[in-house]
C-alpha positions as CSV (number, residue, x, y, z in Angstrom):
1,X,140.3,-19.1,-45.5
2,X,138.4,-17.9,-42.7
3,X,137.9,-19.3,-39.3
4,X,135.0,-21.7,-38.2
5,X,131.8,-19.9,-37.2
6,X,131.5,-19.7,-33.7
7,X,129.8,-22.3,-31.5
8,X,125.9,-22.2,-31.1
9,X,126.3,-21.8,-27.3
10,X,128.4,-18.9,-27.7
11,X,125.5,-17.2,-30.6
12,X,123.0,-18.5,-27.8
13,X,125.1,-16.5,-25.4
14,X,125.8,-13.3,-27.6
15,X,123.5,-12.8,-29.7
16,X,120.4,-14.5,-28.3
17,X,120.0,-16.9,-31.0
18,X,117.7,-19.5,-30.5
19,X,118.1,-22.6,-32.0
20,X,116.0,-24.0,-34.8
21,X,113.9,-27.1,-35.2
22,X,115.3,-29.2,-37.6
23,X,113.3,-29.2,-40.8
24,X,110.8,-32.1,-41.1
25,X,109.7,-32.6,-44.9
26,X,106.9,-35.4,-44.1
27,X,103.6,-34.6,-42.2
28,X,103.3,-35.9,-38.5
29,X,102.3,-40.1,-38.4
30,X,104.7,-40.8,-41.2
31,X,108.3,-42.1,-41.4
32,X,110.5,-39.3,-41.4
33,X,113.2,-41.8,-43.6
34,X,110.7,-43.8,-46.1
35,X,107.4,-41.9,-46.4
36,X,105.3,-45.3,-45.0
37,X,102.7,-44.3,-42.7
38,X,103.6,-45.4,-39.1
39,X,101.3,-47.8,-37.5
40,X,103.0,-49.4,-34.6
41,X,101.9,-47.4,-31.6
42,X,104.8,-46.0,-29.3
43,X,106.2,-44.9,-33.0
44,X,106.2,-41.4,-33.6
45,X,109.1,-39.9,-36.1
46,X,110.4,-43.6,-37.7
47,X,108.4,-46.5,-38.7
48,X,111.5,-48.9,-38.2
49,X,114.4,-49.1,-36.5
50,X,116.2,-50.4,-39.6
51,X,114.6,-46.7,-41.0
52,X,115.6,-44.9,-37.5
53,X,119.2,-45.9,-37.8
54,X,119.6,-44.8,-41.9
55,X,118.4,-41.6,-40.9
56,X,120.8,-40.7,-37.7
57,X,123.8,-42.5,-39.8
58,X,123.2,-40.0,-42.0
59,X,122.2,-37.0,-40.2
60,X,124.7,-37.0,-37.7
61,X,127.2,-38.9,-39.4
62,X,126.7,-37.2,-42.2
63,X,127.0,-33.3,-40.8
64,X,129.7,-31.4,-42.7
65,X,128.9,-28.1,-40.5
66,X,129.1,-26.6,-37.5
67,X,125.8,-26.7,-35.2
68,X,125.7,-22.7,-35.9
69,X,125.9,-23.2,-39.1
70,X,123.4,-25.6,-39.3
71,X,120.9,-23.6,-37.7
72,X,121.0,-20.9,-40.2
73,X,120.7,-23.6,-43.0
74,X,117.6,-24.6,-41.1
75,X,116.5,-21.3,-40.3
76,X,116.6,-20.8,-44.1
77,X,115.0,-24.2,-45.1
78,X,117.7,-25.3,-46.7
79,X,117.1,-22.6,-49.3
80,X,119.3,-20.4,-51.0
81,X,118.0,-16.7,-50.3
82,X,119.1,-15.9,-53.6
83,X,117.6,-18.2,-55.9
84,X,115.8,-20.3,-54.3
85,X,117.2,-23.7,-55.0
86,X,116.4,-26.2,-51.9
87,X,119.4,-27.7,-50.8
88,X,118.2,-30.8,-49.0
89,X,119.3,-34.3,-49.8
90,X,117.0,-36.5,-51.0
91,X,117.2,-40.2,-50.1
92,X,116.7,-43.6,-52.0
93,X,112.8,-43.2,-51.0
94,X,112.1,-39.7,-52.6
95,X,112.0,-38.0,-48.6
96,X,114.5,-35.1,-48.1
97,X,116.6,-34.9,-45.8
98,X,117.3,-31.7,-43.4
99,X,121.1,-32.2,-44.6
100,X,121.8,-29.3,-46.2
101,X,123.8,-30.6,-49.3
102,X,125.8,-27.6,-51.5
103,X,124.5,-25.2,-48.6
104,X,127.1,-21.8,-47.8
105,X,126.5,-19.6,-45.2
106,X,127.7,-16.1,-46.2
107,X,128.1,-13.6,-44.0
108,X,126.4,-10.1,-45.6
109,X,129.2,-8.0,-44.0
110,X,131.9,-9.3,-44.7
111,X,134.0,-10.1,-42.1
112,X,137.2,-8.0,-43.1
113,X,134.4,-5.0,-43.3
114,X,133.3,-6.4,-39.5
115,X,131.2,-8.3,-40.2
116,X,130.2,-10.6,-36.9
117,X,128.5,-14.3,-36.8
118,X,125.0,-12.5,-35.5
119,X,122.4,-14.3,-37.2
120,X,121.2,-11.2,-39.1
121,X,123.8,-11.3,-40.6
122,X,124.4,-14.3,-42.5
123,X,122.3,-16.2,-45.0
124,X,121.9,-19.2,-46.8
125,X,122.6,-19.7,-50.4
126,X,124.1,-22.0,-52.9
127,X,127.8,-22.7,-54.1
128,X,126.9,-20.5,-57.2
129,X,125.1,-17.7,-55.6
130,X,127.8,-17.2,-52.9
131,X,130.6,-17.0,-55.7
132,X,128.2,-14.5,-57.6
133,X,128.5,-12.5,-54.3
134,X,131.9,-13.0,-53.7
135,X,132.8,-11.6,-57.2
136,X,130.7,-8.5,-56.6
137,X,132.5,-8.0,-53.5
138,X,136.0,-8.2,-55.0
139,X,135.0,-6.1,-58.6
140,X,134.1,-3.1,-56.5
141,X,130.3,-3.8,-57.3
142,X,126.8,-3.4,-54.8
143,X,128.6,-5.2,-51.5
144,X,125.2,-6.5,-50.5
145,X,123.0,-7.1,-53.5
């Protein structure tokens, strides 16, 4: 097992990565959590507070990654680069969710080959597609295909 990626301040630092917008999957004046259209007016992103609070909980309660490692899942869309699959979760409402459910980041050099934790060099894809890779990489196959 590999260590952690490193920290976004230190990719900020070393490799000039700039961080990424989370991904926002319903159009501006509409609840980011349940889709209504937001009518009260100091509301921008949440039509609630009851609907504001689901979506932190889960958000940043929710996180499984590192903040490097999210901002290459949201760099990607929350898309595999492989095939394609979005990766998002998708609430009780149908909206999905910038948490990037299944999501790998694989690094494209490997890091026994050294590889680093630039951004160019590491993707998105799913559980699947990053075995696929991994078993190409171990069977003497195309390293990078």
């Amino acid at each position: 097992m590999r260590k952690p990626l490193i920290p976004l301040y230190i990719a900020e630092k070393e490799y000039g990565f700039k961080p990424v917008k989370r991904p926002r999957y319903v159009s501006v004046g509409y609840c980011q959590w349940c889709g209504r259209k937001i009518t009260a007016p100091r509301r921008q992103s949440f039509c609630s507070n009851d609907c504001s609070d689901s979506y932190y909980k889960l958000v940043v309660w929710g996180r499984t990654r590192s903040g490097y490692s999210n901002h290459i899942v949201w760099r990607d869309n929350c898309t595999c680069q492989d095939c394609g699959a979005f990766m998002a979760y998708q609430n009780e409402h149908g909206i999905y969710i910038p948490l990037e459910i299944g999501a790998e980041v694989h690094h494209i050099l490997p890091v026994s080959m050294g590889g680093k934790d630039n951004p160019e060099n590491l993707i998105t894809l799913c559980h699947a597609c990053h075995m696929k890779r991994h078993r190409k990489d171990t069977s003497g196959g195309n390293k990078n295909a």
